[in-house]
Every structure is written in structure tokens, then in C-alpha cells.
Kinemage of the C-alpha trace (Angstrom):
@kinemage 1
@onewidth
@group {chain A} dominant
@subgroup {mainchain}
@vectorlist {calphas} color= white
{ca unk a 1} P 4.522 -26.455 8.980
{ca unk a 2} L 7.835 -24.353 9.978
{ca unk a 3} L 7.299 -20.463 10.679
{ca unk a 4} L 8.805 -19.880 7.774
{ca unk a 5} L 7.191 -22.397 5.407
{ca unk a 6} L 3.864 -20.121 6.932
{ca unk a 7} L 5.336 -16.953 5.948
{ca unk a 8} L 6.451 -17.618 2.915
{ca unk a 9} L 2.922 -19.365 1.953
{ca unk a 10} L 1.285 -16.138 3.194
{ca unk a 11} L 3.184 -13.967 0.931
{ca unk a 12} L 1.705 -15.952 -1.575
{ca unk a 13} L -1.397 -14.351 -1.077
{ca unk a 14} L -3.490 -17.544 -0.659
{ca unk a 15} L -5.833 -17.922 2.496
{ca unk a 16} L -3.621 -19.027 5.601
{ca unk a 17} L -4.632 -20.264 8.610
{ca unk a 18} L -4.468 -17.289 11.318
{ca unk a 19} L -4.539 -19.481 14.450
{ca unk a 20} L -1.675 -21.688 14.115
{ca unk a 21} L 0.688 -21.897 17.185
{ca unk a 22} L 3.448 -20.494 14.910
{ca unk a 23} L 1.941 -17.497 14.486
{ca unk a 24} L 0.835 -16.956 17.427
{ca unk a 25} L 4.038 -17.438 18.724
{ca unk a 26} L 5.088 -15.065 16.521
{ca unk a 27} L 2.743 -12.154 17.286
{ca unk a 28} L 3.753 -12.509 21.412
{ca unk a 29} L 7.119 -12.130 20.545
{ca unk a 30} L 6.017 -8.585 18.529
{ca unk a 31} L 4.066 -7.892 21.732
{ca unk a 32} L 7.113 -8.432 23.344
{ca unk a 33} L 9.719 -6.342 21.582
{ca unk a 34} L 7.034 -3.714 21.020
{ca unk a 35} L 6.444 -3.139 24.737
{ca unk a 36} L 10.501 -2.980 25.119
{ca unk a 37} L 10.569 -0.496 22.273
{ca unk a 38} L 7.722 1.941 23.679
{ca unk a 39} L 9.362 1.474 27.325
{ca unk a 40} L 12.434 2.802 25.851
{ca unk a 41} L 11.275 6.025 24.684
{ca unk a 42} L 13.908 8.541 25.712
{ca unk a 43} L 16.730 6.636 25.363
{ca unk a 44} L 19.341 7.042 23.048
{ca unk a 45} L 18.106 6.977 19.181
{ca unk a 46} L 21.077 4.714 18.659
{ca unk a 47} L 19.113 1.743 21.636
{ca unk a 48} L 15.819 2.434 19.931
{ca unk a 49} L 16.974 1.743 15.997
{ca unk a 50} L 18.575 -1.612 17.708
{ca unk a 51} L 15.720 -2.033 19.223
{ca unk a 52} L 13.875 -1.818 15.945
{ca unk a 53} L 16.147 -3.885 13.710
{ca unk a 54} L 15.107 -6.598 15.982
{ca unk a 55} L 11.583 -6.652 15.543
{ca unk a 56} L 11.750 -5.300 12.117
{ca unk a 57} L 12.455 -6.507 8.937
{ca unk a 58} L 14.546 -3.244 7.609
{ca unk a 59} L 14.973 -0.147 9.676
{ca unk a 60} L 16.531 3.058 7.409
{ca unk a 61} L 19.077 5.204 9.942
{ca unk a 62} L 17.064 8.265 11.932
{ca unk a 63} L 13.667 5.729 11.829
{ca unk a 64} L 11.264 6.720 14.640
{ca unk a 65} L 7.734 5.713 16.141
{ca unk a 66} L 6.418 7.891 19.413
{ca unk a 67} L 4.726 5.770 21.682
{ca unk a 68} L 2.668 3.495 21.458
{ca unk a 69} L 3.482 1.657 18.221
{ca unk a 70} L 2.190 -2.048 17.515
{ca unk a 71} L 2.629 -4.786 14.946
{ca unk a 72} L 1.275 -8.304 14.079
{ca unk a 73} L 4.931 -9.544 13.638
{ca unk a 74} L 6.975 -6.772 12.688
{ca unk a 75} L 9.277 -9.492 10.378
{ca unk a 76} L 7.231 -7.788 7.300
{ca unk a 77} L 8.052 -4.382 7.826
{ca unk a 78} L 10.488 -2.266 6.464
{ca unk a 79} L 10.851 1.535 6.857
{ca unk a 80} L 13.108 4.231 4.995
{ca unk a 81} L 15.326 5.988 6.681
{ca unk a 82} L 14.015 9.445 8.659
{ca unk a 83} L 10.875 7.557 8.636
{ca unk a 84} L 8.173 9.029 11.652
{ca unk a 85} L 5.360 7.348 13.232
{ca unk a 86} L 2.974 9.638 15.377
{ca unk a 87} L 1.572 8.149 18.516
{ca unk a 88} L -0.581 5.035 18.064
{ca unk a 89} L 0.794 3.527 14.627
{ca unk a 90} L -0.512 0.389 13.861
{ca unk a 91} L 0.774 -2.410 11.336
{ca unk a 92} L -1.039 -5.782 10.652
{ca unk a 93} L 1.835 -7.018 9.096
{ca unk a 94} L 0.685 -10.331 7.350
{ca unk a 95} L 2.265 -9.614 4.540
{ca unk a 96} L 4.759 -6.536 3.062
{ca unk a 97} L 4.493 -2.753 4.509
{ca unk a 98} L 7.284 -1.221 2.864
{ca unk a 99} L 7.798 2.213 3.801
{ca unk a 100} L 9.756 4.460 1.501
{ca unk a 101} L 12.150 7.622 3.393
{ca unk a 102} L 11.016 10.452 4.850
{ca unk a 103} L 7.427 9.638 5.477
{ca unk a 104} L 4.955 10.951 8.142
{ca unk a 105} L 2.433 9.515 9.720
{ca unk a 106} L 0.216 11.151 11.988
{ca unk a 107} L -1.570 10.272 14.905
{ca unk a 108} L -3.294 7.200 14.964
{ca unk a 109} L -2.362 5.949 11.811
{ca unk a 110} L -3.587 2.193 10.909
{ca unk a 111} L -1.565 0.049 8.035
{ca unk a 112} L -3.291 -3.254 7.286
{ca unk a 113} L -2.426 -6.094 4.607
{ca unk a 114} L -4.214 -9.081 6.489
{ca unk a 115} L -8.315 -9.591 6.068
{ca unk a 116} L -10.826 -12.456 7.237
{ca unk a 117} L -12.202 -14.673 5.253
{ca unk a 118} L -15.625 -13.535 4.372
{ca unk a 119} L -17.595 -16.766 4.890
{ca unk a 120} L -18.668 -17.074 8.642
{ca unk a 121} L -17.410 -20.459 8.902
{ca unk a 122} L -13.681 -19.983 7.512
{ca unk a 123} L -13.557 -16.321 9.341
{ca unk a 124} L -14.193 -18.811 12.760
{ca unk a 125} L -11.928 -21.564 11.447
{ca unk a 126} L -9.098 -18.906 11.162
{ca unk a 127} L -8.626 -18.370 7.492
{ca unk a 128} L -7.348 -15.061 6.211
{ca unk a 129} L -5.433 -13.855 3.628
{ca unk a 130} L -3.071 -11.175 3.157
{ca unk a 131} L -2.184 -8.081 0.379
{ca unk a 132} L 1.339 -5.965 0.438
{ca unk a 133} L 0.884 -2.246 1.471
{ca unk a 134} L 3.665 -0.244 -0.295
{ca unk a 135} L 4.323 3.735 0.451
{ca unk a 136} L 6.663 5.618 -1.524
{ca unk a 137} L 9.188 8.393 -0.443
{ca unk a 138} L 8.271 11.973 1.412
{ca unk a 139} L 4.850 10.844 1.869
{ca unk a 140} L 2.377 12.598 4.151
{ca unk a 141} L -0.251 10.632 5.985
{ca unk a 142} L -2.358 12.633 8.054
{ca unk a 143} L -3.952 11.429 11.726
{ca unk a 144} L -6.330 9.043 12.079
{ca unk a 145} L -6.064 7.276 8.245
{ca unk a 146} L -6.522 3.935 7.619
{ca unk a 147} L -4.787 2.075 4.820
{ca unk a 148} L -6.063 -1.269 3.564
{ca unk a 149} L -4.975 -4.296 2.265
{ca unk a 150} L -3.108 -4.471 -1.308
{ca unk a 151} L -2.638 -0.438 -1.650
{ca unk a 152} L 0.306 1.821 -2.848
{ca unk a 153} L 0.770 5.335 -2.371
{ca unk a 154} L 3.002 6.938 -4.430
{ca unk a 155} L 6.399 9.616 -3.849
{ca unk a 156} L 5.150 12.811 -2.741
{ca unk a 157} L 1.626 11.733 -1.686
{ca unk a 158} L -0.889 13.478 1.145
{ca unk a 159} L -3.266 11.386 2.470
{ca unk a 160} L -5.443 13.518 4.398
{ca unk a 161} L -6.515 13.876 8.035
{ca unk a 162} L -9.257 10.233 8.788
{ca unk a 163} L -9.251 9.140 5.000
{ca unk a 164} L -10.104 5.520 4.229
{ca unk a 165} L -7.418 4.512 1.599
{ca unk a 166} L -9.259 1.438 -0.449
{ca unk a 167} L -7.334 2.105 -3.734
{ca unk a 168} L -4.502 3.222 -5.469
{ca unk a 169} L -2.848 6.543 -4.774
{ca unk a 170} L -0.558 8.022 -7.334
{ca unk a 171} L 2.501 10.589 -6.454
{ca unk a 172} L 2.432 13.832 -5.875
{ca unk a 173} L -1.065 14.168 -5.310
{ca unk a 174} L -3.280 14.961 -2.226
{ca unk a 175} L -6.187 12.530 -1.465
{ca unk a 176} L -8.806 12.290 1.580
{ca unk a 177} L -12.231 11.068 2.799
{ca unk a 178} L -14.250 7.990 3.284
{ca unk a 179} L -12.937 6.281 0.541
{ca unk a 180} L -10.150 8.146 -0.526
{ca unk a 181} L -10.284 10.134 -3.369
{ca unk a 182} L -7.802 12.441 -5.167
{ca unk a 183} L -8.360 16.028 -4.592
{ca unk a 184} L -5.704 17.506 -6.146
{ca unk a 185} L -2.175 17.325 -7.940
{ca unk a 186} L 1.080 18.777 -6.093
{ca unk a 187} L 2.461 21.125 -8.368
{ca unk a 188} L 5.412 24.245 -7.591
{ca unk a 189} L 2.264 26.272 -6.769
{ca unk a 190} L 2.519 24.594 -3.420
{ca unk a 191} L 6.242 25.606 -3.334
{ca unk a 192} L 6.495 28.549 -0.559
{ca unk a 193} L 10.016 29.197 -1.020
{ca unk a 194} L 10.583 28.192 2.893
{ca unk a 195} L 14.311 27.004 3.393
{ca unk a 196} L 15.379 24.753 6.480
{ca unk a 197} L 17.708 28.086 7.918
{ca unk a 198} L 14.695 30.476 7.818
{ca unk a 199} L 13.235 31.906 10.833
């Protein structure tokens, strides 16, 4: 079966096989334009978003990762633009990350739609399956937090420092811990009256 026969059977949701020399293929080349994206840190932004739109499925204008991001494939991700990844972002791509604009992530942040197979056997074999990971606009994910398989964080969100997103998160609302749970809303409260020209 054709890479893309694979991918688009993935997106499906159904279990896929994980081993197949398609895919593997396919995460060595993400390997490979990962390494030449890290390598060029300090070059111009203009290099690095080319960079990106290579390995990358959609790349918003001002999009940024500091060193050292990696990907399954990168073919399933798509960022907003003034998007910015911390050191050490990670995206198991199987299926759809799509990032909304002006997100943070932190240090250490981990994004992950693909999963074993829970039988022994098939988990060997190779089988997994994989769930779509979408995050709104102006979203704040703190270091350390791991998002999981088939979750959506809505506009506005904070995801606290280490939280374990399992579930739903809804805008405008802060969430953390081990699994995530809402703490509070965001309301104009939280506004401080800071503006962009002030000291």
C-alpha cells in the first residue's frame, strides 16, 4: 500500500500497522529535516519558515520552535501563524495536530495523537491507531505538559505547568494537574491593563 493510501487509512482512525517500510521511511525523512531545522537555528526566520513548510503540513508566517523540536512525520502538522515552541517540543504526528495562532508552548511540551494497541500481541505486531489533537488560538501551554490522543483545547486556554491533558479543554479557561482539570474561567479580572508600549 502507497504512503498515501497509509495516511489516508490512518486518518481514518482504524488500527494501522506502525512498522511498514512506508512509514518508516517517512519518519527518517522527519529525522532528517528536523535535524536541518534545529542546525539552522540563527539563521534568518525567512530559511527556517522554508525550512518548516517542508516538513510541515501548514506553517502560519512568524512560526517558531527553539531547539530541539521533533516529529513522527511532520506531514500532519499545521501551526498558526506567531506560533512558539519552547525547547524540546514533541509531536507524534499520526494523525492531525492543528495548531491555532499565537500559541505558546513551554518547555518540554509533548503532543501525541498515535497509541499502541493494547493487546501484547498486536502492540508487538505493530498495530496502533491514531486520534487528531486540535488547539485553538492564543493558547498557553505551560512546560513540561503532555497532551494525548483525540483532545481539543479551546481559544484562550492555560494549560498549566506538567498537566496531563486526557480530556477536553474548553476556552478561556485555565486547567492543570495529573489529569487535567479546570481550575478556573478567564474572565476581565485577569485583564491588567498592560499595553505592548508600556515600560
Amino acid at each position: 500500500m502507497s504512503l498515501e493510501a497509509q495516511r489516508a487509512h490512518i486518518l481514518t482512525g482504524q488500527m494501522y500497522n506502525d512498522l511498514t517500510d512506508e512509514l518508516v521511511a517517512a519518519r527518517r525523512r522527519a529525522v532528517l529535516l528536523t535535524n536541518a531545522y534545529n542546525d539552522s537555528f540563527g539563521a534568518p526566520q525567512a530559511h527556517r519558515e522554508a525550512l518548516l513548510r517542508d516538513l510541515l503540513d501548514h506553517v502560519g508566517p512568524g512560526a517558531h520552535f527553539e531547539p530541539t523540536f521533533r516529529c513522527e512525520f511532520g506531514y500532519n502538522i499545521s501551526v498558526g501563524a506567531d506560533f512558539y515552541a519552547n525547547f524540546d517540543a514533541v509531536m507524534l504526528d499520526g494523525a492531525r495536530i492543528t495548531i491555532g495562532d499565537n500559541v505558546l508552548l513551554g518547555p518540554r511540551v509533548s503532543i501525541y495523537t498515535s497509541n499502541h494497541a493494547i493487546d501484547p500481541g498486536e502492540r508487538v505486531a505493530g498495530a496502533c491507531y491514531a486520534r487528531p489533537v486540535t488547539i485553538g488560538d492564543r493558547v498557553w501551554i505551560g512546560g513540561g505538559v503532555t497532551v494525548n490522543p483525540g483532545v481539543t483545547i479551546g481559544d484562550g486556554a492555560i494549560i498549566g505547568s506538567g498537566a496531563v491533558v486526557t480530556r477536553d479543554v474548553p476556552a478561556r479557561v485555565i486547567a492543570a494537574g495529573n489529569p487535567a482539570r479546570i481550575l478556573r474561567e478567564i474572565t476581565e479580572r485577569d485583564v491588567t491593563g498592560w499595553r505592548p508600549d508600556a515600560p
